[in-house]
C-alpha positions as CSV (number, residue, x, y, z in Angstrom):
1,X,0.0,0.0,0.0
2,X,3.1,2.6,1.0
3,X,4.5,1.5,-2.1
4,X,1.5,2.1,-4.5
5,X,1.0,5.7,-2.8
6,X,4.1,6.5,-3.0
7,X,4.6,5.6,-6.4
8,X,1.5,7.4,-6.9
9,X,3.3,10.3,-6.0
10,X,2.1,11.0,-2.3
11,X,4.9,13.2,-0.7
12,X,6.9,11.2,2.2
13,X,8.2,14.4,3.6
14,X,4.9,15.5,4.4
15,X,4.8,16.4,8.4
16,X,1.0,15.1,10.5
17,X,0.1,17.3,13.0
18,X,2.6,16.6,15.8
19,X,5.9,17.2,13.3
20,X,6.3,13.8,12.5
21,X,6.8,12.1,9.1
22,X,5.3,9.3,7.5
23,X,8.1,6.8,8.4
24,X,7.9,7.4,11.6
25,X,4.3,6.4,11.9
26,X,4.8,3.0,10.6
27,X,4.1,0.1,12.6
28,X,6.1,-2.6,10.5
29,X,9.2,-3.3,9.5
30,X,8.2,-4.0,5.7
31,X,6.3,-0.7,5.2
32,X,9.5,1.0,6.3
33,X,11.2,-0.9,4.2
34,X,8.7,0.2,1.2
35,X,9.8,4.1,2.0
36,X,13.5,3.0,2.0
37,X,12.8,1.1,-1.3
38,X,11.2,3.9,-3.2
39,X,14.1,6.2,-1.9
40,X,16.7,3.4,-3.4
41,X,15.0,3.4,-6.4
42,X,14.1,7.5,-6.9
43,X,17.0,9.5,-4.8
44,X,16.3,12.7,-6.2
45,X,12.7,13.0,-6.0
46,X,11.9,14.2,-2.5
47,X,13.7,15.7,0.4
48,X,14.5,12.2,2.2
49,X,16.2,14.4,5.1
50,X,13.0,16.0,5.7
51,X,10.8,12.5,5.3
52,X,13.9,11.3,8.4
53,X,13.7,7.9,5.8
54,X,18.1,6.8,6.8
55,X,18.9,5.4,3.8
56,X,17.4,4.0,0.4
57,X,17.2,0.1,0.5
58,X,18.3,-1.1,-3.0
59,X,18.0,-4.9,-4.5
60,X,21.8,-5.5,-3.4
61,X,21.4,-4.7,-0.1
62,X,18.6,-7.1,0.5
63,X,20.1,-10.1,-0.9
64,X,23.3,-8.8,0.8
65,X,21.4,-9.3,4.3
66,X,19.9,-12.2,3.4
67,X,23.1,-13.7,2.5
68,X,24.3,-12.9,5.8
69,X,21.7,-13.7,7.7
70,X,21.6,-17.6,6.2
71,X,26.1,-17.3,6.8
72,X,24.5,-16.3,10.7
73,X,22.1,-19.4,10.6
74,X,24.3,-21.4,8.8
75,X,27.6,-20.4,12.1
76,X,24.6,-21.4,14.6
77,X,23.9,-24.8,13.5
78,X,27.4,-25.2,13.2
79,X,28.0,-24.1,16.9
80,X,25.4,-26.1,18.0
81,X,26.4,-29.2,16.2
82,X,30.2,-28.5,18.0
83,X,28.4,-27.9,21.5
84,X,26.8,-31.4,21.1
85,X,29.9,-33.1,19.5
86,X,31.5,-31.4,22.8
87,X,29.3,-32.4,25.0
88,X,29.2,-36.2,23.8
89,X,33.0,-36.0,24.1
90,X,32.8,-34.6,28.0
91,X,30.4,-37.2,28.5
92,X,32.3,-40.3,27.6
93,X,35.6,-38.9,29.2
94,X,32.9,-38.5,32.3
95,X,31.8,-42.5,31.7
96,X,35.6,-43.7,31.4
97,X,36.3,-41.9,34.4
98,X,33.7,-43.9,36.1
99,X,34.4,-46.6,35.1
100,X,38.2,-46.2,36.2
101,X,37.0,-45.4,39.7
102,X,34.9,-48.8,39.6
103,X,38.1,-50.5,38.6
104,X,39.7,-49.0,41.5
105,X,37.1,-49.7,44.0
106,X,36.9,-53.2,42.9
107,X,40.8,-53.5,43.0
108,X,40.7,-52.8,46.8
109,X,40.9,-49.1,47.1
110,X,37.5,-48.2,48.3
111,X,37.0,-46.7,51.6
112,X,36.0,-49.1,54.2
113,X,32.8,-46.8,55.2
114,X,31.5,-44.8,52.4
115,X,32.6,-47.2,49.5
116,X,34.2,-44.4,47.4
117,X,37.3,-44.6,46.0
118,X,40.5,-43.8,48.5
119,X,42.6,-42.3,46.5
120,X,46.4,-43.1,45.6
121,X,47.4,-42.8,49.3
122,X,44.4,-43.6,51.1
123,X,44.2,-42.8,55.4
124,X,45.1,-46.1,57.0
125,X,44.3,-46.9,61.4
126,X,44.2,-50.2,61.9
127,X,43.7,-52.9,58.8
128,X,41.0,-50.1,57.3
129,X,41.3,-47.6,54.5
130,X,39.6,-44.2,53.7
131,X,38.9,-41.7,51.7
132,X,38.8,-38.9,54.3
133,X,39.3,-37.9,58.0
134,X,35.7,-37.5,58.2
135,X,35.4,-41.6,56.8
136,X,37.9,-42.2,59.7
137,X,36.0,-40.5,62.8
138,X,33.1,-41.8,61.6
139,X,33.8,-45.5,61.4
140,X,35.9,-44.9,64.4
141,X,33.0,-44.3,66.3
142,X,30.9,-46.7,64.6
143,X,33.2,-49.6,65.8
144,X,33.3,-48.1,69.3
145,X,29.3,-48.3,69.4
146,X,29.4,-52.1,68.2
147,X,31.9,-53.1,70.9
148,X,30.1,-51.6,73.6
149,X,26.9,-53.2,72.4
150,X,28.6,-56.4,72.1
151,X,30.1,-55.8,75.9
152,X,26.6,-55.2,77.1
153,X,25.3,-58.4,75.8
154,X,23.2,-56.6,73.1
């Protein structure tokens, strides 16, 4: 519709009655781009300054942005197929890591009161091994319950 008025000859410098031009009382993208169109296509046949249109829109520049839009589309889906290669990489490291740990654990270095794996130089009292000093109280005191229930008879 801008286009057909325009190319009717309807003036876009023409001011409403708050100062403001036609451009600037569009709602939608495409019927700004119809005033940047006809300025692309006819330069010198209004005052564009006065009409505040920014810049004529020629058939160049469209495909030009459209070009670089699909390159932007085209770097996304590439990004997002390196996150997922990336995160299918972190998640197999994450599995063989496991399953070293399981190794471990089943090699004899699990903590004898959480189960987890001791590390290289686990905390030894007695014949026991643990992961932590917290693992040692603990198991401490857990042994120290059972032999006073086993003194008492219980």
């Amino acid at each position: 519709m801008v286009e057909y008025l325009l190319e009717q000859g309807a003036n876009p410098a023409l001011l409403d009655l708050h100062n403001r031009p036609p451009y600037f009382l569009c709602n939608s993208k495409e019927s700004r781009n119809a005033f940047r169109r006809y300025m692309g296509k006819h330069p010198y046949a209004w005052d564009y300054s006065t009409a505040q249109i920014p810049e004529g829109l020629t058939s160049e520049m469209e495909q030009r942005k459209k070009e670089k839009e699909a390159e932007k589309r085209k770097r996304a889906r590439e990004r997002k197929k390196q996150q997922k290669k990336e995160a299918a990489e972190q998640k197999r490291i994450e599995a063989e890591r496991q399953e070293e740990l399981e190794r471990k654990i089943a090699a004899g270095m699990a903590c004898d009161f959480c189960g987890k794996y001791a590390g290289k130089s686990p905390f030894t009292r007695l014949e026991f091994k643990y992961c932590s000093t917290d693992c040692v109280n603990d198991h401490k005191r857990k042994l120290m319950r059972e032999a006073a229930l086993r003194r008492l008879g219980g």
